[in-house]
TIPALUM-744295 format. One record per atom (N, C-alpha, C, O): z, y, x. Coordinates in steps of 0.001 Angstrom, whole numbers, plus 500000, padded with zeros to 6 digits. Last residue first. Layout:
BEGIN
ZYX
...
END
This chain:
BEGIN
208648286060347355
208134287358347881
206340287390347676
205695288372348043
209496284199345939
209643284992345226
208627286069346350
207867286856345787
208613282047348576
208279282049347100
208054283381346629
206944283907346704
210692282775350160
209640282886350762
208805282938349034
208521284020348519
213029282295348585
212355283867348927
211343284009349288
210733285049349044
212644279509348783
212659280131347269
212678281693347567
212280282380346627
213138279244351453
211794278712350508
211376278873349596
210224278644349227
215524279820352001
214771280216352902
213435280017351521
213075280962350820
216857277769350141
217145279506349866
215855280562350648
215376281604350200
216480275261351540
216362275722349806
216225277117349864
215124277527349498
217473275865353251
216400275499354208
215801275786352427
214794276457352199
220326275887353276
219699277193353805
218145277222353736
217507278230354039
220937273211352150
220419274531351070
220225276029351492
220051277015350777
220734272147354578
219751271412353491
220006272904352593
219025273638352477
223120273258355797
221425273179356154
220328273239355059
219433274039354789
224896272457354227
224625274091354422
223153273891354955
222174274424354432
225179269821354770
224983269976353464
224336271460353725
223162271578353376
225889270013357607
224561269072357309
224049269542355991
222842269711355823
228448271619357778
227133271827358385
225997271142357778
225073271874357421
231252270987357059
229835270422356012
228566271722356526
227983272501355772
231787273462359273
231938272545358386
231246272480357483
230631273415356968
231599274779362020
230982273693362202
230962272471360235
230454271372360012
232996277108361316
231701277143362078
230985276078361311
230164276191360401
235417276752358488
234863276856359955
233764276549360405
233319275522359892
237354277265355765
235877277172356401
236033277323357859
236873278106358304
240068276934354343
239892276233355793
238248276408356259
237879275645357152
239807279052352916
240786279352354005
240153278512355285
239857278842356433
236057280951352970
237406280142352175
238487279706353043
238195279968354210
233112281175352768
234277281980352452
235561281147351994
235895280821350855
229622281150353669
230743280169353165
232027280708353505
232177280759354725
226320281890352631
228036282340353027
228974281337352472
229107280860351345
223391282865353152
224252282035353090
225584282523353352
225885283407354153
221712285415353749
221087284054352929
221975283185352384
221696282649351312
223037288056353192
223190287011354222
222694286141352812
222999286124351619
222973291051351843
221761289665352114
222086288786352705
221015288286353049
225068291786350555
224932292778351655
223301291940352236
222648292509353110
225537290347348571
225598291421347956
224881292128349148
224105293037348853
227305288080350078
226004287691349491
225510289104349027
224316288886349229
229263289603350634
228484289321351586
227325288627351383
226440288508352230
230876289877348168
230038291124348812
229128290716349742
228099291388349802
230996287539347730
230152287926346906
229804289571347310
228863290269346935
233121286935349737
231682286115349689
230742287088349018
229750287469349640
234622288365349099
234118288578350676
232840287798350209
231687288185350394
235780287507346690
235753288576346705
235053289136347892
234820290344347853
237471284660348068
235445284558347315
235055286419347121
233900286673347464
238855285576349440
237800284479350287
237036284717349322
235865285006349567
240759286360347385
240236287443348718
238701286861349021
237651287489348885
241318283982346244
240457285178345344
239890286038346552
238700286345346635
242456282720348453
241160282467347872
240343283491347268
239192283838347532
244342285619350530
244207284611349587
242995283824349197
242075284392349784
245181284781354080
243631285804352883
244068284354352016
244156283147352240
248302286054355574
247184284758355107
246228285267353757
246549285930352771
248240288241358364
248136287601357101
247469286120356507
246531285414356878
248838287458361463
249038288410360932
248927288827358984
249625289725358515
249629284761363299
248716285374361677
249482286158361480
250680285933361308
249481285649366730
250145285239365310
249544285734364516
248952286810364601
247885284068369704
248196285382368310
248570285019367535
248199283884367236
249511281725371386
248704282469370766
248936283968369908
249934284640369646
252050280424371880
251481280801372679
250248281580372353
249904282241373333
252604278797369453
253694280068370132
253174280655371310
253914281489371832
249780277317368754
250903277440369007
251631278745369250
250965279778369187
247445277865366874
247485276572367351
248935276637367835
249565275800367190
247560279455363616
247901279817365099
248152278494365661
249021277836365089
244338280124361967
245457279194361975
246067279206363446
245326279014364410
242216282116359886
242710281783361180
244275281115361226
245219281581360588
240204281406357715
241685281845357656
241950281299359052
241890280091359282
236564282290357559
237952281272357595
238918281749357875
238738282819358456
233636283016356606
234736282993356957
236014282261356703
236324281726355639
229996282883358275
231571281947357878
232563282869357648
232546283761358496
226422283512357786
227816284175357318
228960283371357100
229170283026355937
223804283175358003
224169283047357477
225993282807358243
226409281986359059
221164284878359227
221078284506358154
222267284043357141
222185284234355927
221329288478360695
221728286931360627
221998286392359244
222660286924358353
219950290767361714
219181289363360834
219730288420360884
219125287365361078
221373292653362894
220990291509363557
219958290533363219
219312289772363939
222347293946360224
221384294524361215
220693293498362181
219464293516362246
224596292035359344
223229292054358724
221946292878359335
220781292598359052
226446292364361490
225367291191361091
224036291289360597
222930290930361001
227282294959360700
226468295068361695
225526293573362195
224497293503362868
227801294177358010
227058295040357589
226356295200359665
225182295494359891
230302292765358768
229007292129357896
227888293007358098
226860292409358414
231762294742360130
231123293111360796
229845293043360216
228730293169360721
232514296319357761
231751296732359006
230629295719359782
229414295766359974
233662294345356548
232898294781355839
231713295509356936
230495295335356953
235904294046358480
235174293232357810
234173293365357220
233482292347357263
237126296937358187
236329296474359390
235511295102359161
234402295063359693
238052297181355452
236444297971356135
236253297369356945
235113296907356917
240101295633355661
238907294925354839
237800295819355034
236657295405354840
241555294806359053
241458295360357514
239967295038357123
239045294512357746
242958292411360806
241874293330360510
242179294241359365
243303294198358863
244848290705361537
245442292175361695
244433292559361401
244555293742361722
243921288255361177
244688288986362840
245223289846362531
246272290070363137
242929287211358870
244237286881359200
244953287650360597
246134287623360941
239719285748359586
240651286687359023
242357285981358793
242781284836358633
237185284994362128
238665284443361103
239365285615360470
239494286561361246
234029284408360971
234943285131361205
235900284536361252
235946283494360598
230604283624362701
231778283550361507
232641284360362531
232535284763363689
226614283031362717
227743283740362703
228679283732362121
228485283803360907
223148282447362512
224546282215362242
226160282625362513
226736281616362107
219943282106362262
220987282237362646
222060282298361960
221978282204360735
217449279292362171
218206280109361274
219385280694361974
220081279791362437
214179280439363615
215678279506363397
216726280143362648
216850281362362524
212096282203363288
212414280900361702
213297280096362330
213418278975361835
211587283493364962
212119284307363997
212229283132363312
212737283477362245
212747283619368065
212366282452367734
212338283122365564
213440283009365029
213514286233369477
212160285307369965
211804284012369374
210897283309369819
214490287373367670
213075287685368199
211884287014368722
210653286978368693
216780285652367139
215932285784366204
214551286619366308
213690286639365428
217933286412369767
217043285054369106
216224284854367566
215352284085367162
218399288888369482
217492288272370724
216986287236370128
215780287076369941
220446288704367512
219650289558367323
218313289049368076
217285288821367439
222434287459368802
222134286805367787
220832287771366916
220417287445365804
222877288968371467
222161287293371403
222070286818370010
221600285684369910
223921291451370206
222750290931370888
221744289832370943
220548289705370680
226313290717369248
225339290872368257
224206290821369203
223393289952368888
227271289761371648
227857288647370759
226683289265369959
225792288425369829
227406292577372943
226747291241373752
226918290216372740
226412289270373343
229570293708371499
227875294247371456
227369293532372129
226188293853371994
231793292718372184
231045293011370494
229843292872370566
229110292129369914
232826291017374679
232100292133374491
231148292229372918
230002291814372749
235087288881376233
233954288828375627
233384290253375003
234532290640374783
237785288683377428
236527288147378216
235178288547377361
234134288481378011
239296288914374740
239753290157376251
238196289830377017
237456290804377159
240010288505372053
238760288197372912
238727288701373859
237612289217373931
242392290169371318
241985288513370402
240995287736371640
241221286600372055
242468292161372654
243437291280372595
243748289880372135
244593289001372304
239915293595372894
240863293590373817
241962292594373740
242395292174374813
238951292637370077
238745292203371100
239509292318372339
239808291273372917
240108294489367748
240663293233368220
240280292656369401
241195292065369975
237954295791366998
239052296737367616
239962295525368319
240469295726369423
235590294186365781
235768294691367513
237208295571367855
237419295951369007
236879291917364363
236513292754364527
236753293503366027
237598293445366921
236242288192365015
237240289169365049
236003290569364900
234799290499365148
233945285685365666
235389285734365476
236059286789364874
236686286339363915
230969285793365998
231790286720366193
233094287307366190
233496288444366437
229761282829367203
230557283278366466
231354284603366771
232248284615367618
226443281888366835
227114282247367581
228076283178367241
227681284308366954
224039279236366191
225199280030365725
225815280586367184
225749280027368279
221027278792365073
221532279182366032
222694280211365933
222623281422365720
219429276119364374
220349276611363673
221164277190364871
221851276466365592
217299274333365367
216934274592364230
218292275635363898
218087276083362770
216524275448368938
217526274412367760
216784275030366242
215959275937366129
214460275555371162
214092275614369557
215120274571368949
214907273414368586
214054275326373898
214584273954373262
214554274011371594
214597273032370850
213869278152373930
212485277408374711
213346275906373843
212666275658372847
215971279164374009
215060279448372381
214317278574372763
213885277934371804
217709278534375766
218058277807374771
217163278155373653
217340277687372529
215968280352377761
216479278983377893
216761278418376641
215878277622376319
216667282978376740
215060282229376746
215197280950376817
214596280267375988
219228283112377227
219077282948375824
217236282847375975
216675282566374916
219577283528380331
219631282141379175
219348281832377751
219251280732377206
218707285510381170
217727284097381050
217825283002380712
217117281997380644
221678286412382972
219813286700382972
219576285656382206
220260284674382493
224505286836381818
223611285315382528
222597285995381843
222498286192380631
226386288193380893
225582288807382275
224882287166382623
224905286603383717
227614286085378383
227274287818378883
226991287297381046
227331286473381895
227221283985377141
226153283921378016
226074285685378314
225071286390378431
228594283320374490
227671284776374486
227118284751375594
226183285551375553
228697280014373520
229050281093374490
228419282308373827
227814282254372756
226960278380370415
227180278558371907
227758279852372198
227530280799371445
226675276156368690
227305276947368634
227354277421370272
227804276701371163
223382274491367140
224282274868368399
225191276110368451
224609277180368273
222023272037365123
222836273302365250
223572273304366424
224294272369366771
219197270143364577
220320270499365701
220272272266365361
219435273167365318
218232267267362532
218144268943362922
219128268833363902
219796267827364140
216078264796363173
217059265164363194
217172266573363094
216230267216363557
213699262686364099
214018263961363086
215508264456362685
215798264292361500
214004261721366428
213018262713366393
213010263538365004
212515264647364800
215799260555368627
216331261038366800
215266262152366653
215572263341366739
215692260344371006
215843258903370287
216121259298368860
216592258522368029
214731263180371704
213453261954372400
213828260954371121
212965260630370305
216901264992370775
215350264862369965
214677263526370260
214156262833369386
218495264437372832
218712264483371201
217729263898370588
217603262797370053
217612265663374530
217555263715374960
218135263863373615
218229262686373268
217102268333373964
215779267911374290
215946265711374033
215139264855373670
219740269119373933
218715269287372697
217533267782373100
217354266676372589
220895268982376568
221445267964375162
220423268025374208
220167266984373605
218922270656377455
218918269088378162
219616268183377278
219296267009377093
220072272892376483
218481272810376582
218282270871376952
217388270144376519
222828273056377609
222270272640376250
220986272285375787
220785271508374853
221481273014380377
222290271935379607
222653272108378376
222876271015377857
221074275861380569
219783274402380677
220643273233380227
220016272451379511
223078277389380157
222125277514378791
221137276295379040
220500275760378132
225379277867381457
225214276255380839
224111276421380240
223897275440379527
225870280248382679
226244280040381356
226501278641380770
227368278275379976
223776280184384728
223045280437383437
224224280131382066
223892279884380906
225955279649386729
225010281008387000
223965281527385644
223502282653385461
228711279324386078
227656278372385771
226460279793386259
226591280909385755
231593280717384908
231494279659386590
230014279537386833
229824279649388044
231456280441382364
231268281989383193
231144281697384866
230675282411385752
231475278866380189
231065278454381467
230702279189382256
229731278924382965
233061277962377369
232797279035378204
232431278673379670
233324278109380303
232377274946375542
233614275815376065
232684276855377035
231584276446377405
230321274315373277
230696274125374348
232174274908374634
232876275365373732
228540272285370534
229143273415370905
229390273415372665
228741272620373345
226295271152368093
226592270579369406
227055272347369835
226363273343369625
225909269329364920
226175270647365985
226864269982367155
227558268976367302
223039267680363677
224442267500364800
224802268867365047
223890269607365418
222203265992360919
222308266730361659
223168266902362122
224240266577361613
221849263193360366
220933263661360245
220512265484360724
219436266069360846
222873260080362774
223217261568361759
221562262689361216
220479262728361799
224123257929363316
222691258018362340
222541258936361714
222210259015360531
225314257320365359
226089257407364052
224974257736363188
225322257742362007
223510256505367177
224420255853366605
225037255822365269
225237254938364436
222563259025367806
221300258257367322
222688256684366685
222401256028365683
225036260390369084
224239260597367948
223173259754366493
223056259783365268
225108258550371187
225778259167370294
225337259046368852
225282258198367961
222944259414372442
223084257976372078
223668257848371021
223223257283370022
222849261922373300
221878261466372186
222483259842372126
221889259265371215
225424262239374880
225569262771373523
224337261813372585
224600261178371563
224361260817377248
225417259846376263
225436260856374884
225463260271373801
222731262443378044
221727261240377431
222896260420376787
222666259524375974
223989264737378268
222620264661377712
222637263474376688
222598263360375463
225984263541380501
226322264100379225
225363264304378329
225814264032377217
224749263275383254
224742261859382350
225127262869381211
224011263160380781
226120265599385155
224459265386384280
223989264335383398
222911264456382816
228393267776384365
227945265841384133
226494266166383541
225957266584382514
229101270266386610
228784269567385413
228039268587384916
226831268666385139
232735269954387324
231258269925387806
230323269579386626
230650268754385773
235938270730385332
234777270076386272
233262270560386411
232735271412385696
236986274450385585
236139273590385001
235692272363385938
235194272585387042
240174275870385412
238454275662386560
237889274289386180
238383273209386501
240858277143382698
241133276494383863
239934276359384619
238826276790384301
242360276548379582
241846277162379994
241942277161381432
243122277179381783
241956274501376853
242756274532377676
241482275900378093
240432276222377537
241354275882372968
240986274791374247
241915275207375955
242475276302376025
242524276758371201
243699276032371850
242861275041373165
243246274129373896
242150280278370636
241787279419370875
242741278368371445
243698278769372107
243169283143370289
243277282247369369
242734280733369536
242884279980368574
243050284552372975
244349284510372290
244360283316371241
245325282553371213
241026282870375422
241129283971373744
242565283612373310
243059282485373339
240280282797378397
241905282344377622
241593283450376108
241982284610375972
237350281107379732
238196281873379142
239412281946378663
239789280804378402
236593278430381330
236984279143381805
237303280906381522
237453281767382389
237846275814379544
236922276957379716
237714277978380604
238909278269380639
237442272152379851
238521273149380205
237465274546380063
236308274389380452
235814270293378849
237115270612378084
237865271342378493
238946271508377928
232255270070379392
233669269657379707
234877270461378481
234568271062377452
229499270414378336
230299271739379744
231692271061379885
232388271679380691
230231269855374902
229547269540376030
229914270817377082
230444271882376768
231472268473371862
231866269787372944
231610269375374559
232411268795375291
230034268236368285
230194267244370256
230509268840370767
230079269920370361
231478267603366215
231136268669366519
231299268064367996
232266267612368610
230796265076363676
231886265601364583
230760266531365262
229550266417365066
230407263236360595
230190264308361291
231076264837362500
232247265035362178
231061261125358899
230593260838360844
229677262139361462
228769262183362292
232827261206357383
231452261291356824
230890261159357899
229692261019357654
235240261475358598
235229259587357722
233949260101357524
233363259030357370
235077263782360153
235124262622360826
234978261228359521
234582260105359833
235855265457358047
234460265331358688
234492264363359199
233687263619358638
238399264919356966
236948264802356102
235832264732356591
234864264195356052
240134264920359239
240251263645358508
238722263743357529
238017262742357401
239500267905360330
238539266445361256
239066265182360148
238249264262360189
239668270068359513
239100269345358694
238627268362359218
237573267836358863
241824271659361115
242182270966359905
241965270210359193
242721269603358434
241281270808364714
240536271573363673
241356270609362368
241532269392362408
241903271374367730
242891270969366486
242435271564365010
242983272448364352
240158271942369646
240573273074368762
241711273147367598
242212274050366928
239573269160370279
240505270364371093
241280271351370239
242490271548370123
238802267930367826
240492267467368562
240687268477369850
241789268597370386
236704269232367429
237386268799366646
238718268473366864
239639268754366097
235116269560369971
235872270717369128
237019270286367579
237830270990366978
235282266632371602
234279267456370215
235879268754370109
237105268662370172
233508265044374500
234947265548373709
234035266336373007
232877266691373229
232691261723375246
232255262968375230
233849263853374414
234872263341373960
232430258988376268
232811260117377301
232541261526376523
232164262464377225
231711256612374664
230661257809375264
231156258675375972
230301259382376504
233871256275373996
232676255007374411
231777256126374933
231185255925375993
235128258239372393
235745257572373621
234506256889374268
234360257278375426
233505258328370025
233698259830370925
234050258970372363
233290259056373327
233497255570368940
232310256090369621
232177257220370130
231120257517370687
236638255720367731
235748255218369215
234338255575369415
234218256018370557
235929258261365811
237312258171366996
236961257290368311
236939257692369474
234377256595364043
233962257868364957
234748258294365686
234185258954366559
235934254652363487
234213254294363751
234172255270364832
234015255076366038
237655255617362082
237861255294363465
237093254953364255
237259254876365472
236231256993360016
237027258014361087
237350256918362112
237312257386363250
235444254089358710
234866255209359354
235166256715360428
234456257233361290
237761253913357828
237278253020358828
235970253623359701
235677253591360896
240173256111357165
239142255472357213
238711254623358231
239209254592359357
241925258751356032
242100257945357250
241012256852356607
241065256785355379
242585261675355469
241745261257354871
241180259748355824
240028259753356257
244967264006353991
245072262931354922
243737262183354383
243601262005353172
244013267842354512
243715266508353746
243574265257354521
242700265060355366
245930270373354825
245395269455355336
245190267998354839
246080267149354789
246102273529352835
246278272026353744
245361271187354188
244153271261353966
246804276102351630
246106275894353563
247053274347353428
248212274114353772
247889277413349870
246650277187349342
245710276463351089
244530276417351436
250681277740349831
250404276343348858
248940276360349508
248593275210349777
250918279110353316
251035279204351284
250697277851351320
250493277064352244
253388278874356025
251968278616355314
252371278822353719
253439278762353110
255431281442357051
254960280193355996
253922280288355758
253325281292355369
254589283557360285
254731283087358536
254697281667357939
253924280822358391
254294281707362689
255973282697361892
255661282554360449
256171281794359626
253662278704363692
253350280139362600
254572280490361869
255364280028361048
254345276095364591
254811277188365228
254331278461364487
254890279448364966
253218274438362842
254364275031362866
255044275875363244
256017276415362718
250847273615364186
250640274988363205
252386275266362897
252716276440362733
251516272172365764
251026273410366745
251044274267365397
251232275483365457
252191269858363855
253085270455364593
252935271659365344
253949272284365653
250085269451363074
250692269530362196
251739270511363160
251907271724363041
248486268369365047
247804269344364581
249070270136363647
249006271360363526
250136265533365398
249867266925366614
249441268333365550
250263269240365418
249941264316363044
250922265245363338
250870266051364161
251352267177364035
246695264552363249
247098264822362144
248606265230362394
248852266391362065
246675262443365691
246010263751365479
246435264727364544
246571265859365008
248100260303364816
248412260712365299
247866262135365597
248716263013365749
246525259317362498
247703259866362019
248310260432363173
249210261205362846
243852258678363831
244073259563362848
245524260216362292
245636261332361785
244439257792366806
244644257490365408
244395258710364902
244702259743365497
242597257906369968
243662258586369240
243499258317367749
242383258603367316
END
């Protein structure tokens, strides 16, 4: 798939948003030889990235720097979130070759760090948690220094997975709280507040120097206590570091933005949320999970070292 063709698809699912977009939400045409570098080596490998399911805004910038967000468990989940555009459906079987084509991948584009995500695998008796454990591990064998960030599931009622994925020790363990909890019934119907802070609490028990992670979208209908709430039940968790982003409606079939957060809003969140301790925070329309990940590393790993210091 071209870059320009991705780029009108994407263009067109956001059209469907009742409100007008503002001046301050675009999309940067950023077409390269490099984005196509990384357009075929997704195909050559069989793998799909969150980047072209999710119809993410920032695949022309991430993709020409040969960052992409691999999406392992397949492409159909077996959740429906109001805000999500991955399909939703009975999942294929799951590809035990996917491991060893992600690390090839990888070790290809010569990255220095990868997030690696999934779709929902409530079908899976562990969630999927040994197959991320199995992407980590054929990661590591051909890219022994590499970091790995993993965005994963909440793995509610799977016994023993979040031992599973601490035993593989990512360096960066995100797991996104999307929405305030009054929203869940309708933003997140499948998923549970207090199972989402759990596992990001759990892992930082059992692994205390990965860095955790966590984001938002604003724009549903929250208000600015309940945001503030979020943060403040994050920060109970020990999570290190803090997204938020302006939620974008993939189609007429989703939740509608309910507002668009100005910038001034986006940094006015930051600086409380730096204010509240998150080590890190990135605040702004188009932020998401997975963006300029590699750079955020490198100065979580600064910030971590200069407290360790000061203390």
């Amino acid at each position: 798939m071209t870059f320009r063709r991705i780029l009108v698809q994407h263009e067109r699912k956001q059209s469907a948003t009742l409100l007008p977009k503002p001046s301050w939400i675009k999309v940067k045409v950023s077409q390269s030889s490099v984005f196509n570098e990384t357009d075929d080596l997704v195909k050559k490998h069989q793998l799909n990235t969150v980047c072209t399911e999710a119809a993410c805004p920032n695949i022309g910038e991430c993709w020409t720097k040969r960052h992409a967000t691999i999406m392992i468990l397949g492409s159909i989940c077996t959740r429906a979130c109001a805000f999500c555009n991955v399909a939703t459906g009975k999942p294929s079987p799951v590809d035990l070759e996917e491991p060893i084509r992600t690390a090839l991948m990888v070790k290809k584009l010569n990255l220095r760090h990868v997030v690696i995500t999934s779709v929902d695998r409530d079908d899976l008796k562990d969630g999927g948690a040994q197959h991320f454990a199995n992407v980590i591990n054929e990661i590591r064998k051909l890219s022994p220094s590499i970091t790995i960030e993993i965005l994963t599931p909440d793995f509610l009622r799977k016994e023993g997975a979040l031992i599973t994925i601490s035993s593989a020790q990512p360096d960066v363990f995100n797991h996104n709280m999307e929405t305030v909890p009054r929203l869940y019934p309708s933003i997140r119907p499948g998923a549970r507040y207090f199972q989402s802070l759990r596992i990001l609490y759990e892992m930082k028990q059992y692994q205390p120097n990965v860095f955790t992670k966590s984001g938002m979208m604003l724009g549903l209908g929250e208000s600015k206590e309940e945001i503030l709430q979020v943060m403040d039940d994050l920060r109970c968790a020990q999570v290190d570091f803090l997204t938020l982003g302006q939620y974008l409606r993939p189609t007429l079939k989703h939740a509608e933005v309910k507002q668009y957060i100005t910038p001034d809003e986006f940094e006015e969140f930051s600086h409380i949320a730096k204010s509240k301790g998150f080590l890190m925070v990135s605040s702004s329309p188009l932020t998401r999970s997975s963006y300029h990940a590699d750079e955020d590393f490198k100065i979580l790993q600064i910030k971590r070292q200069s407290t360790h210091l000061s203390n």
